[in-house]
PDBQT receptor file of N, H, CA, C and O in Angstrom, charges set to zero:
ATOM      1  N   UNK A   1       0.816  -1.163   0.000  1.00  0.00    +0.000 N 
ATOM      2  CA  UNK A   1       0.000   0.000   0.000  1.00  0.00    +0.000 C 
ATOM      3  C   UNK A   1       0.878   1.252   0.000  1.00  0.00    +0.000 C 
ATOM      4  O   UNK A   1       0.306   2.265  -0.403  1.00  0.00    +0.000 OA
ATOM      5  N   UNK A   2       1.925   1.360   0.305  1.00  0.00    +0.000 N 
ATOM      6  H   UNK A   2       2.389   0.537   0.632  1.00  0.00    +0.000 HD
ATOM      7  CA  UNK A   2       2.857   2.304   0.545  1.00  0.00    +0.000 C 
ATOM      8  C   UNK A   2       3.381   2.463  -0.649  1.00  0.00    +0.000 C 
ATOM      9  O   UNK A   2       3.176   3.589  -1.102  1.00  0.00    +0.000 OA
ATOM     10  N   UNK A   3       3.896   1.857  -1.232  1.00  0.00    +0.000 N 
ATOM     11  H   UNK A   3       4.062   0.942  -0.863  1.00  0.00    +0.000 HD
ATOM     12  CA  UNK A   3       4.254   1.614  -2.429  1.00  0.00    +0.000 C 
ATOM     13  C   UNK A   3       3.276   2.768  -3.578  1.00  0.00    +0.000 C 
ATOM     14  O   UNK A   3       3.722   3.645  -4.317  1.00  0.00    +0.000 OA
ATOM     15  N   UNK A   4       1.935   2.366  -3.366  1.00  0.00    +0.000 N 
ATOM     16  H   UNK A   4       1.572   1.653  -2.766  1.00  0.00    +0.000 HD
ATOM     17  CA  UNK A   4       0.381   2.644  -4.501  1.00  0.00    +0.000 C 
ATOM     18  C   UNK A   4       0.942   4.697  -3.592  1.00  0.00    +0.000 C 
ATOM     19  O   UNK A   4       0.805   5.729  -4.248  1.00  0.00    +0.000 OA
ATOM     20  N   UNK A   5       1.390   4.692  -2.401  1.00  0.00    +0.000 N 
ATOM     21  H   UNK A   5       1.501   3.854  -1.868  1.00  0.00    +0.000 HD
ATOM     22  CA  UNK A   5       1.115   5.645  -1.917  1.00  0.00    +0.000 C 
ATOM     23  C   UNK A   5      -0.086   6.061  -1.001  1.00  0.00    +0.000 C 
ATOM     24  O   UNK A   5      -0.342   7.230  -0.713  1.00  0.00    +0.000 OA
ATOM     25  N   UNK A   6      -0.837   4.898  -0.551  1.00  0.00    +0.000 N 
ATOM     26  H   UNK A   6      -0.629   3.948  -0.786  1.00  0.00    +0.000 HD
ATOM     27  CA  UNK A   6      -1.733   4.914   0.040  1.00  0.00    +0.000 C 
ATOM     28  C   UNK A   6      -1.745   5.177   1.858  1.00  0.00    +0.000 C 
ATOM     29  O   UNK A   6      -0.796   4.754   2.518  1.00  0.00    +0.000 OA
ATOM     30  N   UNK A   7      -2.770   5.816   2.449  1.00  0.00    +0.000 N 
ATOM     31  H   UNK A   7      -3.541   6.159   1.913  1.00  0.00    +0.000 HD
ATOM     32  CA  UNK A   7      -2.312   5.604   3.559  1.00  0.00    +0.000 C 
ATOM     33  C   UNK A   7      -3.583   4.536   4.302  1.00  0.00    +0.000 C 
ATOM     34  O   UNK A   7      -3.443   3.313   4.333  1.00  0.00    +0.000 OA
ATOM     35  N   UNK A   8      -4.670   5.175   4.808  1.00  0.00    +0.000 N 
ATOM     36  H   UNK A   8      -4.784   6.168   4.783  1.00  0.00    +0.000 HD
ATOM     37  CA  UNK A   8      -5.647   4.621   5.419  1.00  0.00    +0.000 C 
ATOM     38  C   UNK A   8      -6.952   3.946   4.278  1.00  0.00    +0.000 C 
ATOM     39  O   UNK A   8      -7.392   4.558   3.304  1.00  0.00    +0.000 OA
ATOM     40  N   UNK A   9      -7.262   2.937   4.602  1.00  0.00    +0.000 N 
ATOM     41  H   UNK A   9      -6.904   2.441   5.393  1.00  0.00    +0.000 HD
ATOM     42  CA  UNK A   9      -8.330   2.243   3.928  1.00  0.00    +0.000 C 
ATOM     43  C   UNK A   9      -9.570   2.299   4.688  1.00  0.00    +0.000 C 
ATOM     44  O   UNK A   9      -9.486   2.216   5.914  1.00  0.00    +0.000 OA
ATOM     45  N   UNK A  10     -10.946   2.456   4.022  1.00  0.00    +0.000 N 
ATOM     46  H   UNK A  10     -11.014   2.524   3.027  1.00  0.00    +0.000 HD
ATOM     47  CA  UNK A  10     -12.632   1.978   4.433  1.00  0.00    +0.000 C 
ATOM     48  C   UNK A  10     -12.653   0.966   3.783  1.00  0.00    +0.000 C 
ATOM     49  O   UNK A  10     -12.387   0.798   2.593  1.00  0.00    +0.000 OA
ATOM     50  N   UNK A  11     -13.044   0.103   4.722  1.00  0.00    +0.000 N 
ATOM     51  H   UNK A  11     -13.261   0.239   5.689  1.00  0.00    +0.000 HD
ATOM     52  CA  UNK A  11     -13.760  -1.153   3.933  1.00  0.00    +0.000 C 
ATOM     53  C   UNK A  11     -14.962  -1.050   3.424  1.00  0.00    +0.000 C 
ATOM     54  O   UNK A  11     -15.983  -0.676   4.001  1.00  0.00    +0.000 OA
ATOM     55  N   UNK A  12     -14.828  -1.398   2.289  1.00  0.00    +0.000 N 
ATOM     56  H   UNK A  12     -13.999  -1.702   1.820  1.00  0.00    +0.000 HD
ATOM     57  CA  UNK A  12     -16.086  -1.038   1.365  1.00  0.00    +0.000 C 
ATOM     58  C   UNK A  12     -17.229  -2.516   1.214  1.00  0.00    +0.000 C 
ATOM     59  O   UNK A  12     -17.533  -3.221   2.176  1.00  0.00    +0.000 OA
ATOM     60  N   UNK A  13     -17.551  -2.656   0.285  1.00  0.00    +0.000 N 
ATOM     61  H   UNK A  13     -17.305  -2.083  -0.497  1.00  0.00    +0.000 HD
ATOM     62  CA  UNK A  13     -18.697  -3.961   0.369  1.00  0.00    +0.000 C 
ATOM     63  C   UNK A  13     -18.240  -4.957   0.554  1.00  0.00    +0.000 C 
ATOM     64  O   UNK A  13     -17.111  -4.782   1.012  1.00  0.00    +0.000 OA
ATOM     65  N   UNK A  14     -18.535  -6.237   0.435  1.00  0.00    +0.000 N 
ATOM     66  H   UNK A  14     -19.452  -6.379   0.063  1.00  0.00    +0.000 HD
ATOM     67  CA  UNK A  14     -17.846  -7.494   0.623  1.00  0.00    +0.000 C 
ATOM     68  C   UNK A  14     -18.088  -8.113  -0.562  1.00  0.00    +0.000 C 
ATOM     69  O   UNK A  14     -19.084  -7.621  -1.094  1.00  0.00    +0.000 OA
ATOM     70  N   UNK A  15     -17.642  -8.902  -1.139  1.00  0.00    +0.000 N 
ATOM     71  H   UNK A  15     -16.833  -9.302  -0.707  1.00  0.00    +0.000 HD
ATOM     72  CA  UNK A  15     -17.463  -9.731  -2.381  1.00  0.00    +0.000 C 
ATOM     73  C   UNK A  15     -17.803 -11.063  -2.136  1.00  0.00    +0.000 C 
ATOM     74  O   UNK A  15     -18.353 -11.892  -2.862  1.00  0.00    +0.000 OA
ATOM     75  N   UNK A  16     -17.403 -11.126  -1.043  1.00  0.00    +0.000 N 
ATOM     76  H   UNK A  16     -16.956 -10.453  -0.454  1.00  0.00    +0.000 HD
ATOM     77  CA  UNK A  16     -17.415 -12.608  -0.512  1.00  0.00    +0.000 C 
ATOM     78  C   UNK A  16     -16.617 -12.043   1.446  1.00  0.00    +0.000 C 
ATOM     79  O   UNK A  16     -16.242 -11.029   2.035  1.00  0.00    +0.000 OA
ATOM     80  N   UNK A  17     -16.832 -14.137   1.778  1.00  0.00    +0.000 N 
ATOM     81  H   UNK A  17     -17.137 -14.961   1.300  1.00  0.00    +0.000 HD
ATOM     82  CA  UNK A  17     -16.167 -13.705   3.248  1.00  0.00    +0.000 C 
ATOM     83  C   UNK A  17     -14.552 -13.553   2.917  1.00  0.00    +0.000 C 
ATOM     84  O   UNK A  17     -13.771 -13.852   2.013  1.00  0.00    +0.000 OA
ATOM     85  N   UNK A  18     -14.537 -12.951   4.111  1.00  0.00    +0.000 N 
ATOM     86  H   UNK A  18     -15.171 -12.708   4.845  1.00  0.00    +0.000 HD
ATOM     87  CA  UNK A  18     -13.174 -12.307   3.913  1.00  0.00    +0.000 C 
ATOM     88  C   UNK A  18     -13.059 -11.550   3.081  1.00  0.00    +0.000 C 
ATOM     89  O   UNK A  18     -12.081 -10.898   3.445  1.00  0.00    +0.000 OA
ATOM     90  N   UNK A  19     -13.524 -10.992   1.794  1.00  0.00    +0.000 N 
ATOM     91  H   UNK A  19     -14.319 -11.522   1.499  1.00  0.00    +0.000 HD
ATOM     92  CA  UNK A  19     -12.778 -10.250   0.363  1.00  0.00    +0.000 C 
ATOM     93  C   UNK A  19     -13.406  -9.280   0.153  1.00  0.00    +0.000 C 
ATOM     94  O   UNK A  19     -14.023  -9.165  -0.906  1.00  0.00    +0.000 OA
ATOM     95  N   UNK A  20     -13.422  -8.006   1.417  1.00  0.00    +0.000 N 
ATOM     96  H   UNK A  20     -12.920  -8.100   2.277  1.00  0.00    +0.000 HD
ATOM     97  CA  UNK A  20     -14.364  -6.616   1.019  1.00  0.00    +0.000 C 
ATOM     98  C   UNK A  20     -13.356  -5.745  -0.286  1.00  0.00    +0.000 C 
ATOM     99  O   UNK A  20     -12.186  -6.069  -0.489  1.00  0.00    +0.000 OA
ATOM    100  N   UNK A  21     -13.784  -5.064  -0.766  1.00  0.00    +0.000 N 
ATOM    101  H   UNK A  21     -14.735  -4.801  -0.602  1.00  0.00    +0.000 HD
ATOM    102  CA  UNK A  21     -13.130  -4.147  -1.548  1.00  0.00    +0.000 C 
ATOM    103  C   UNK A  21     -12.889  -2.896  -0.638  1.00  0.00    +0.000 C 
ATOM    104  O   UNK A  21     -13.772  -2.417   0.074  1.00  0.00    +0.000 OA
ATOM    105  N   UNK A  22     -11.510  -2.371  -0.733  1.00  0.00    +0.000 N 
ATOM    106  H   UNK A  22     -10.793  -2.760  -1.312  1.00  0.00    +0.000 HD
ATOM    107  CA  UNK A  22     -10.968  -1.491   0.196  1.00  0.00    +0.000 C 
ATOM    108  C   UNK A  22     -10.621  -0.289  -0.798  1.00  0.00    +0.000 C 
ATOM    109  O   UNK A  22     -10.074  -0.491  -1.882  1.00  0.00    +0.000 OA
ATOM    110  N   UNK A  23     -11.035   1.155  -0.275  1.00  0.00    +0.000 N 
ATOM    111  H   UNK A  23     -11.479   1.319   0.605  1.00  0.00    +0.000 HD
ATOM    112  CA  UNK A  23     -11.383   2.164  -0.810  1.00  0.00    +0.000 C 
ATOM    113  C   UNK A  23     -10.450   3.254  -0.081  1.00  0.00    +0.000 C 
ATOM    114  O   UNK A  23     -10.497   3.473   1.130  1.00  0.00    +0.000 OA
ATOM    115  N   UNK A  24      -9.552   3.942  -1.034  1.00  0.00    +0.000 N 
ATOM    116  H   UNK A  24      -9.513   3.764  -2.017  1.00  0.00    +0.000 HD
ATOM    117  CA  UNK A  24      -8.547   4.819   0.544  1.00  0.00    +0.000 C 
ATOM    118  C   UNK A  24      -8.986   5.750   0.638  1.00  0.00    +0.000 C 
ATOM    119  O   UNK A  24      -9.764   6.172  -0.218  1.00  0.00    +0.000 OA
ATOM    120  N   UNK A  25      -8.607   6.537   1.878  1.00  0.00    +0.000 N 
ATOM    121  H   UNK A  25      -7.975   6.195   2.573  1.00  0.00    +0.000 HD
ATOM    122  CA  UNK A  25      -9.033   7.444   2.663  1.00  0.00    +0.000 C 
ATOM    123  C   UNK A  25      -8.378   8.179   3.159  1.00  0.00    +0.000 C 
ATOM    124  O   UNK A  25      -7.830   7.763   4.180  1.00  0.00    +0.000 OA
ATOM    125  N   UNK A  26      -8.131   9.370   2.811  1.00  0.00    +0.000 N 
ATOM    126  H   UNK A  26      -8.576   9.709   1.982  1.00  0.00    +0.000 HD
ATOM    127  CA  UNK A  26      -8.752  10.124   1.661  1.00  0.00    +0.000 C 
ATOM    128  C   UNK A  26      -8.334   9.850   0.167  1.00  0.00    +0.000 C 
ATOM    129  O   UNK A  26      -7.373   9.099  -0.001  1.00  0.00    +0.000 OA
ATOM    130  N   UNK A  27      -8.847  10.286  -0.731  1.00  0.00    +0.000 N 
ATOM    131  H   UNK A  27      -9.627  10.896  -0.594  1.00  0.00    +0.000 HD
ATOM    132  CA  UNK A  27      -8.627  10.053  -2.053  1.00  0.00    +0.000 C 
ATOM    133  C   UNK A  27      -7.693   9.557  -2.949  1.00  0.00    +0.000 C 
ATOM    134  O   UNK A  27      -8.248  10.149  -3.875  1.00  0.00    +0.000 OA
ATOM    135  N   UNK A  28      -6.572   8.880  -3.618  1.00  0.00    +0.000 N 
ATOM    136  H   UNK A  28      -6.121   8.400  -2.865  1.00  0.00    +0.000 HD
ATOM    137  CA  UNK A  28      -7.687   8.753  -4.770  1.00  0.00    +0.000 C 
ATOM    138  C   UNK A  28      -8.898   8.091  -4.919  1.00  0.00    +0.000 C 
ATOM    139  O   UNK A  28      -8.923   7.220  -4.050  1.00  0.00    +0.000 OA
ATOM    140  N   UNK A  29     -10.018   8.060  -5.649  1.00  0.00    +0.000 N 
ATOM    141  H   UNK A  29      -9.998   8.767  -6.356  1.00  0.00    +0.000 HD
ATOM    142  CA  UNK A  29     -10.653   7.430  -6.353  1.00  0.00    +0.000 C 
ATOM    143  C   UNK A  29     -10.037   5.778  -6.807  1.00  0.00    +0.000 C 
ATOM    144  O   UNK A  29      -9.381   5.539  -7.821  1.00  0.00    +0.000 OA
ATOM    145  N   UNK A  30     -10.359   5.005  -5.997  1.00  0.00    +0.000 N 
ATOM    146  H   UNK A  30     -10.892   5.199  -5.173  1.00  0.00    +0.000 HD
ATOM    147  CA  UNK A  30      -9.548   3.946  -6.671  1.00  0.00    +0.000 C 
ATOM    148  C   UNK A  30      -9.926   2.776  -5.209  1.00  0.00    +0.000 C 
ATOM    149  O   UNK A  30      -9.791   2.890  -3.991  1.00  0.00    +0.000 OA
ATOM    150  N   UNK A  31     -10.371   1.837  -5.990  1.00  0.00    +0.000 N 
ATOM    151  H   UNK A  31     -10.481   1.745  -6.980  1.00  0.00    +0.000 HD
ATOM    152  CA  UNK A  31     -10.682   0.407  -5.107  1.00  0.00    +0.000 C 
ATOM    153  C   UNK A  31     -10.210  -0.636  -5.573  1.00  0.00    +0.000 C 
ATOM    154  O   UNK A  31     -10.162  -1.008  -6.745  1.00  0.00    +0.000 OA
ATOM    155  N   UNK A  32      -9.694  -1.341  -4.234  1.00  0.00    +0.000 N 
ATOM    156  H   UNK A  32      -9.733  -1.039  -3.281  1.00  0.00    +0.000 HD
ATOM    157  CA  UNK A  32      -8.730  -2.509  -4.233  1.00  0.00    +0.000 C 
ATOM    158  C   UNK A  32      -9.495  -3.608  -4.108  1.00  0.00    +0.000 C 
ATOM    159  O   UNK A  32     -10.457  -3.274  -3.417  1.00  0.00    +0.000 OA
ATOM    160  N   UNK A  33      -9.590  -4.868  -4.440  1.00  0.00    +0.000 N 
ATOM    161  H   UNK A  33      -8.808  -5.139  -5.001  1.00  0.00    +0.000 HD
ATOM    162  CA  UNK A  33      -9.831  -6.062  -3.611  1.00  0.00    +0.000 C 
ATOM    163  C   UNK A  33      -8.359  -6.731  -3.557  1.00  0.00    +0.000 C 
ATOM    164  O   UNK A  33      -7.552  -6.922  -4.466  1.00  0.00    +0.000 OA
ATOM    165  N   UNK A  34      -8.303  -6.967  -2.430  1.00  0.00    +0.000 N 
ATOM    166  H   UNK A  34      -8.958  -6.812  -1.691  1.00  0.00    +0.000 HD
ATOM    167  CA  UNK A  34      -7.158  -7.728  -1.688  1.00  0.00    +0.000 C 
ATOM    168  C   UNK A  34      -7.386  -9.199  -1.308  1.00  0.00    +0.000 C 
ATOM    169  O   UNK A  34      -8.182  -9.630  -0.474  1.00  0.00    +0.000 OA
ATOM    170  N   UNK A  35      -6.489  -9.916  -2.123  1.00  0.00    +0.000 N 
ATOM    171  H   UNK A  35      -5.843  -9.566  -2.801  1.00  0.00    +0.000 HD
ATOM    172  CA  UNK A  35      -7.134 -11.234  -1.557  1.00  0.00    +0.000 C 
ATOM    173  C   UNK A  35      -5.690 -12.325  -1.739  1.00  0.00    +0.000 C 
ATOM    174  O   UNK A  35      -4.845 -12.050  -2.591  1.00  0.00    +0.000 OA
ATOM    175  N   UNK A  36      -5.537 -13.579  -0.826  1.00  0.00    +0.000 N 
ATOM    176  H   UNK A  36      -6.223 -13.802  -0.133  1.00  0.00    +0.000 HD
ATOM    177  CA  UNK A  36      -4.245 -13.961  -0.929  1.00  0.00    +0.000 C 
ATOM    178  C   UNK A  36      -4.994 -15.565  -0.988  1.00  0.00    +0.000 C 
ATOM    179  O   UNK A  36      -5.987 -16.061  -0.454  1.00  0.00    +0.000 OA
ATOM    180  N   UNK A  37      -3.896 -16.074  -1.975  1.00  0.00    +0.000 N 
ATOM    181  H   UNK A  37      -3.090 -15.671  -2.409  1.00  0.00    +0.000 HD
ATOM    182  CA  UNK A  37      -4.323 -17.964  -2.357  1.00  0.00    +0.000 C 
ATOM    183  C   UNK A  37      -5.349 -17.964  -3.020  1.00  0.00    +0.000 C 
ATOM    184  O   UNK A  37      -5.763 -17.034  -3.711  1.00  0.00    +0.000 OA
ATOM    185  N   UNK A  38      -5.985 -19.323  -2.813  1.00  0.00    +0.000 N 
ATOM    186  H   UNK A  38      -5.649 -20.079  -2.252  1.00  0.00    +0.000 HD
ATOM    187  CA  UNK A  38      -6.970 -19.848  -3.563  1.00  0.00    +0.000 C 
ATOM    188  C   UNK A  38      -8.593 -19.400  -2.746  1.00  0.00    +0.000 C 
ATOM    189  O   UNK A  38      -9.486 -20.226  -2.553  1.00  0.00    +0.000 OA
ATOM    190  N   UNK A  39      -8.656 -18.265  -2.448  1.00  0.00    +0.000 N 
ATOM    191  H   UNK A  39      -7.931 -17.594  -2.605  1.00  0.00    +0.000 HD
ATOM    192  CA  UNK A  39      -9.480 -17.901  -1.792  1.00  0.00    +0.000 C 
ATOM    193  C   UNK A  39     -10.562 -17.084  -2.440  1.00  0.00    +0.000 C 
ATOM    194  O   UNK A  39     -10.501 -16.092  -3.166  1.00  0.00    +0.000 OA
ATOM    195  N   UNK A  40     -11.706 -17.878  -1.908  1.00  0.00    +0.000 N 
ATOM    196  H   UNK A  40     -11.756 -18.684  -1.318  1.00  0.00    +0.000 HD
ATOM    197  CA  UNK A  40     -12.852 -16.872  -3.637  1.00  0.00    +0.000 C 
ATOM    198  C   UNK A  40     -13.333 -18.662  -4.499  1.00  0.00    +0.000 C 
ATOM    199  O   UNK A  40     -12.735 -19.692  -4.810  1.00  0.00    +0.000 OA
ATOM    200  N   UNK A  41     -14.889 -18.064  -4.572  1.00  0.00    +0.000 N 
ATOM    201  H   UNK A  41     -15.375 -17.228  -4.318  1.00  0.00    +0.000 HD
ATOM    202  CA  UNK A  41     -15.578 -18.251  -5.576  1.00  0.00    +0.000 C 
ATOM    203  C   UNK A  41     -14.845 -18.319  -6.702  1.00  0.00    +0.000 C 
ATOM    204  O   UNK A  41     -13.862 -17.667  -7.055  1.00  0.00    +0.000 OA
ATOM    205  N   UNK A  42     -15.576 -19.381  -7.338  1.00  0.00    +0.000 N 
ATOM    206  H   UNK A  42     -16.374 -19.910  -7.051  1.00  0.00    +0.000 HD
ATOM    207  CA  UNK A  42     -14.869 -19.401  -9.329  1.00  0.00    +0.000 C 
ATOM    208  C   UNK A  42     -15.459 -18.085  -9.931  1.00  0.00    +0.000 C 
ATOM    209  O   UNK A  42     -15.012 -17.328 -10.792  1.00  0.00    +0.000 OA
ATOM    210  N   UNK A  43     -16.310 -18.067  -9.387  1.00  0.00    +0.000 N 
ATOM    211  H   UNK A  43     -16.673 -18.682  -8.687  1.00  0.00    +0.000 HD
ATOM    212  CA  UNK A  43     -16.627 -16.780 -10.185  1.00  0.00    +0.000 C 
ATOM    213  C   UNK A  43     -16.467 -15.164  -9.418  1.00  0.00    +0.000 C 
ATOM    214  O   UNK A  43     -17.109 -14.131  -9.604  1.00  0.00    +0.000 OA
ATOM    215  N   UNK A  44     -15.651 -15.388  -8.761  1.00  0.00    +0.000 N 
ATOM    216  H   UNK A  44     -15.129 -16.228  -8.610  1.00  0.00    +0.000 HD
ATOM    217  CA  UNK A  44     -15.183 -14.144  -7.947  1.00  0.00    +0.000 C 
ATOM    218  C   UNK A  44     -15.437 -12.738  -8.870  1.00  0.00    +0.000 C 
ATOM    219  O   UNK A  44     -16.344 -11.906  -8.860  1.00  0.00    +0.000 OA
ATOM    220  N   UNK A  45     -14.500 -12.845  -9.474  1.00  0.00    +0.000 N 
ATOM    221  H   UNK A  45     -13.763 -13.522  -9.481  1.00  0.00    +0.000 HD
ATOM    222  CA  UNK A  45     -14.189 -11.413 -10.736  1.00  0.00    +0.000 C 
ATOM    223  C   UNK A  45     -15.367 -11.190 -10.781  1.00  0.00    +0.000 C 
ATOM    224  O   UNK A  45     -15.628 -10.138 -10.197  1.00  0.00    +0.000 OA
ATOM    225  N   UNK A  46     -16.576 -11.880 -11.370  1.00  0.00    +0.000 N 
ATOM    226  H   UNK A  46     -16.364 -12.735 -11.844  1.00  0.00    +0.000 HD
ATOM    227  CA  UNK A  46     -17.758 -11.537 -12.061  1.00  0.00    +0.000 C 
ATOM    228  C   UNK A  46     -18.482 -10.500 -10.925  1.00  0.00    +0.000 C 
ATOM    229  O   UNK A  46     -18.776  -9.311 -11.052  1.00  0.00    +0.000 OA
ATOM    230  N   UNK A  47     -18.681 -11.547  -9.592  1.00  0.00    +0.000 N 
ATOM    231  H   UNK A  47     -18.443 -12.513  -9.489  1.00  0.00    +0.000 HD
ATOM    232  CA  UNK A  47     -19.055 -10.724  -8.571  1.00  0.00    +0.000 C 
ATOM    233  C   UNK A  47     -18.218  -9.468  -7.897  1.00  0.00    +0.000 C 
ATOM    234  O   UNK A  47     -18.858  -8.559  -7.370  1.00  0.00    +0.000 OA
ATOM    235  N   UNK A  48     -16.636  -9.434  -7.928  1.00  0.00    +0.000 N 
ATOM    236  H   UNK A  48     -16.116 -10.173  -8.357  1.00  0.00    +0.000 HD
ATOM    237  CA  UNK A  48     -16.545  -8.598  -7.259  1.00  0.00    +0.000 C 
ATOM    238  C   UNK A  48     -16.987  -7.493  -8.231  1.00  0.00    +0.000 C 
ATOM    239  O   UNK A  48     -17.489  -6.443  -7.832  1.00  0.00    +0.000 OA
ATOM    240  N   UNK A  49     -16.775  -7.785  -9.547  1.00  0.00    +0.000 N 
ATOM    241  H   UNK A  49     -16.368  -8.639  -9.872  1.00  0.00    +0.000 HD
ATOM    242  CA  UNK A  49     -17.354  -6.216 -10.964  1.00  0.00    +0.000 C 
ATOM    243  C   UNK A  49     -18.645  -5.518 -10.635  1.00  0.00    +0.000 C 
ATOM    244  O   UNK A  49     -18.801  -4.297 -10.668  1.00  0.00    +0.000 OA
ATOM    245  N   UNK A  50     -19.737  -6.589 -10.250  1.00  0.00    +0.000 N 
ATOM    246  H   UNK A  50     -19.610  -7.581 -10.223  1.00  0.00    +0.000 HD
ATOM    247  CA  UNK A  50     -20.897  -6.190  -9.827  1.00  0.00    +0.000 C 
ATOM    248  C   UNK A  50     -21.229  -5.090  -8.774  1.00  0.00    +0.000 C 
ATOM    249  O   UNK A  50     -22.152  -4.280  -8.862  1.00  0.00    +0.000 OA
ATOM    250  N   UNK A  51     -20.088  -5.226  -7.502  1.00  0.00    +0.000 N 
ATOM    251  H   UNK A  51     -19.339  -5.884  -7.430  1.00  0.00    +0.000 HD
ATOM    252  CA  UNK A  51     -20.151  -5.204  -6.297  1.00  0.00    +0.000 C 
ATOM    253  C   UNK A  51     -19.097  -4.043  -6.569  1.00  0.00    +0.000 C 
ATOM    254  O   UNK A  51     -19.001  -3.436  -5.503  1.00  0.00    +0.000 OA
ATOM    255  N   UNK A  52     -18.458  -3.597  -7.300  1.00  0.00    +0.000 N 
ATOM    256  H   UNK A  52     -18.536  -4.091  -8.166  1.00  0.00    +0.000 HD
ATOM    257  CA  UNK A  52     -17.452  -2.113  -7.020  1.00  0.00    +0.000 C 
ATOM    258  C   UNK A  52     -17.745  -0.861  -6.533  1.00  0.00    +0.000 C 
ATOM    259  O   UNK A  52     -18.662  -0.177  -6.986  1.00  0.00    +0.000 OA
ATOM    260  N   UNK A  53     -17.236  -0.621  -5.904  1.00  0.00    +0.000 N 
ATOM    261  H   UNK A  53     -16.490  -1.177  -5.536  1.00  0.00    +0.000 HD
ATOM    262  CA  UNK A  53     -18.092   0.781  -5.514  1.00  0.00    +0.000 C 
ATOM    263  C   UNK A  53     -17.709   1.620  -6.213  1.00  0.00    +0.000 C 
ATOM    264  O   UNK A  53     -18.179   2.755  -6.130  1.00  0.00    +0.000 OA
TER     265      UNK A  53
């Protein structure tokens, strides 16, 4: 995250358990889903697209 330049995150909706999409705070405009392994639905992507804030 330091790296992107980011500092503080809101957790934004959930995608699934565990896999909210994280939104920084303050700005930019720009949402993450963070997720590590084989973790997630096969059809993850589809849902998290749905679910972006």
């Amino acid at each position: 995250m330091r790296a992107l330049g980011l500092g503080a995150l809101r957790v934004g909706p959930a995608v699934g358990p565990g896999l909210p999409w994280m939104v920084p705070d303050p700005e930019p405009p720009l949402a993450l889903l963070l997720k590590s392994g084989n973790f997630g639905e096969p059809d993850l992507l589809h849902t998290a697209w749905t679910l972006a804030p």
